[in-house]
KOLBARO-558040 format. One line per 2 residues: number of its first residue (from 1); for each residue x, z, y of C-alpha. Coordinates in steps of 0.5 Angstrom, whole numbers, always signed. Example, Ala and Ser with C-alpha at 12.3 -4.5 7.8 and 13.67 -1.06 7.14 Angstrom:
<pts>
1> +25/+16/-9  +27/+14/-2
</pts>
This chain:
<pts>
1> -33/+29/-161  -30/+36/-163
3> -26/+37/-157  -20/+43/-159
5> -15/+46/-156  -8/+48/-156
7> -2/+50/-154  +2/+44/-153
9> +9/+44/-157  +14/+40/-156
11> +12/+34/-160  +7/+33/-156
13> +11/+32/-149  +12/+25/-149
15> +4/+24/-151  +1/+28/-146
17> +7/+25/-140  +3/+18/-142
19> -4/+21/-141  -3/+23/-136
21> +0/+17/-133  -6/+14/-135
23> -10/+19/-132  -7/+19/-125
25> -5/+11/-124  -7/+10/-118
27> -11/+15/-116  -8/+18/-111
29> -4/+12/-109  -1/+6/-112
31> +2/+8/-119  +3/+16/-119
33> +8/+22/-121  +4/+27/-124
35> +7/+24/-131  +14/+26/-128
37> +12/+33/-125  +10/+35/-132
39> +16/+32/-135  +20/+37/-129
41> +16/+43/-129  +17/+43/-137
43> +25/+44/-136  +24/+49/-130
45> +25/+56/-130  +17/+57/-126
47> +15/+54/-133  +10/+58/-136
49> +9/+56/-144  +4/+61/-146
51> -1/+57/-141  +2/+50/-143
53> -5/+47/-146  -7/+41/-149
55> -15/+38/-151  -15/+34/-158
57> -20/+30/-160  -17/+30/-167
59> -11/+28/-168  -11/+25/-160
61> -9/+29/-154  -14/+27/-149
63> -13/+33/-144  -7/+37/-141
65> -6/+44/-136  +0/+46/-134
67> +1/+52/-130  +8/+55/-125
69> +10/+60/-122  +9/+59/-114
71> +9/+65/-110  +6/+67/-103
73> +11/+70/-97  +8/+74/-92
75> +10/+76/-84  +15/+81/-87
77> +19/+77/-92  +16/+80/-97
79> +14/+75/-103  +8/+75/-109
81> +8/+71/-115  +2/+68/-116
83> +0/+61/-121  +1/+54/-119
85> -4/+50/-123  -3/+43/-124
87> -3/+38/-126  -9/+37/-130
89> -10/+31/-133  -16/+28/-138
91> -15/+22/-141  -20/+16/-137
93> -25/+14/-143  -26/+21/-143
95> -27/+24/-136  -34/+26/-134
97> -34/+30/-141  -33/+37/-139
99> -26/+37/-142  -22/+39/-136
101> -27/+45/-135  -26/+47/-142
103> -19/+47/-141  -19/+51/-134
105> -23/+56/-137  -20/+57/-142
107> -13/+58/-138  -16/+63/-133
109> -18/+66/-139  -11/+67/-142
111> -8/+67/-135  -12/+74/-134
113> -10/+77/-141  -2/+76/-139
115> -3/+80/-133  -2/+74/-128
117> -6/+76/-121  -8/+70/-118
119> -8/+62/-117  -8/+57/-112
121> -9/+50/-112  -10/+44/-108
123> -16/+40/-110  -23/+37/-110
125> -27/+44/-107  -33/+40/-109
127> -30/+42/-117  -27/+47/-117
129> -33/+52/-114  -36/+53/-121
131> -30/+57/-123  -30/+62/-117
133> -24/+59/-113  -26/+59/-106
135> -22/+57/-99  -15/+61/-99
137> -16/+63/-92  -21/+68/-94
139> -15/+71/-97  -11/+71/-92
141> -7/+65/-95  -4/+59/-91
143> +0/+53/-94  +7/+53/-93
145> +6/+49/-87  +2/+54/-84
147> -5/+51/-85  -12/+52/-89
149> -17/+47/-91  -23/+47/-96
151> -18/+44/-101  -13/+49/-101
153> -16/+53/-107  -15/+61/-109
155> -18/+65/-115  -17/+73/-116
157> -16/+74/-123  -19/+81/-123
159> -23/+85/-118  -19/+86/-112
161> -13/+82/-114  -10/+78/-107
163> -10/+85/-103  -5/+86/-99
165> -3/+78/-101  -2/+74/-96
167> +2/+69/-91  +5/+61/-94
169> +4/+59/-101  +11/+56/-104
171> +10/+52/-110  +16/+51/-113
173> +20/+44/-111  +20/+41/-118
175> +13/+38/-114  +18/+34/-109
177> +19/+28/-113  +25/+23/-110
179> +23/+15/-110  +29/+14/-114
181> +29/+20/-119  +21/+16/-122
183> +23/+9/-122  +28/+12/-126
185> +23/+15/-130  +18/+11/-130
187> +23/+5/-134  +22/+9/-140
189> +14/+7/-141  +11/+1/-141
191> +9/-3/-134  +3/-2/-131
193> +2/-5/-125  +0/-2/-119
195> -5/-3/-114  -8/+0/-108
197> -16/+3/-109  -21/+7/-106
199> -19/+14/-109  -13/+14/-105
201> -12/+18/-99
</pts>
């Protein structure tokens, strides 16, 4: 196995908008959405192109990331931007791998060479302590809800990077997926079944 990565072009769209179906149907619930949530990011404006990545095993796209802009308000209004990363998707006959930790690693890389302070995600904690993420309440960063839990992840980009960041992260509302909008979507891939299974939370 010769994993490379690149930059996903636009041919790749609708390859990676299927694997990544595959990597998240019914993960986290019945079926999922993280499929549409590519296909969405990709037409907004928070889209950020230099840090579209895609894992190859040859020909074969096997592993995606995909950032946006999100950003941090503060008590005074004041806004920050920061990076949303996700979804992060690997094709299932190649999870356990590594390659979703070559792809973080090389995004952060390429996210500190363009300058970008910080990224905030929601994860498996357990996962993502190995790239230096730690609990935003360290920060001084709160969901948009105004809580903080061991999911709620942030990772300063260069020493010092989240000072004077602080208050509700807001990722951008291509996030917020209409039922009716995704059986629409979902129409154009082949059916798959759905099924309710431990891994949903």
């Amino acid at each position: 196995m010769n994993i490379s990565i690149r930059l996903e072009n636009e041919n790749d769209f609708r390859n990676v908008e299927n694997m990544t179906r595959e990597a998240f149907w019914d993960v986290y619930k019945p079926g999922c959405d993280e499929h549409l949530i590519i296909h969405k990011i990709r037409k907004a404006n928070v889209f950020i192109q230099e840090l579209d990545f895609v894992a190859c095993d040859e020909e074969i796209i096997v592993g995606n990331i995909i950032y946006s802009i999100a950003k941090v308000i503060n008590e005074n209004n004041e806004e920050f931007e920061i990076l949303c990363m996700g979804p992060l998707g690997v094709l299932p006959s190649y999870q356990g791998k590594g390659i979703g930790t070559l792809l973080m690693k090389h995004s952060i890389k390429v996210a500190k060479t363009l300058g970008y302070n910080a990224i905030v995600i929601f994860g498996n904690s357990n996962y993502y302590h190995r790239f230096g993420f730690e609990n935003a309440k360290r920060y001084n960063i709160q969901t948009s809800w105004g809580a903080n839990f061991e999911e709620f992840m942030s990772l300063e980009l260069y020493e010092g990077s989240l000072e004077g960041i602080s208050g509700k992260y807001y990722e951008d509302s291509v996030f917020e997926i209409d039922k009716e909008e995704l059986n629409i979507f979902e129409k154009q891939f082949p059916y798959k079944e759905k099924h309710i299974t431990d891994t949903q939370l």
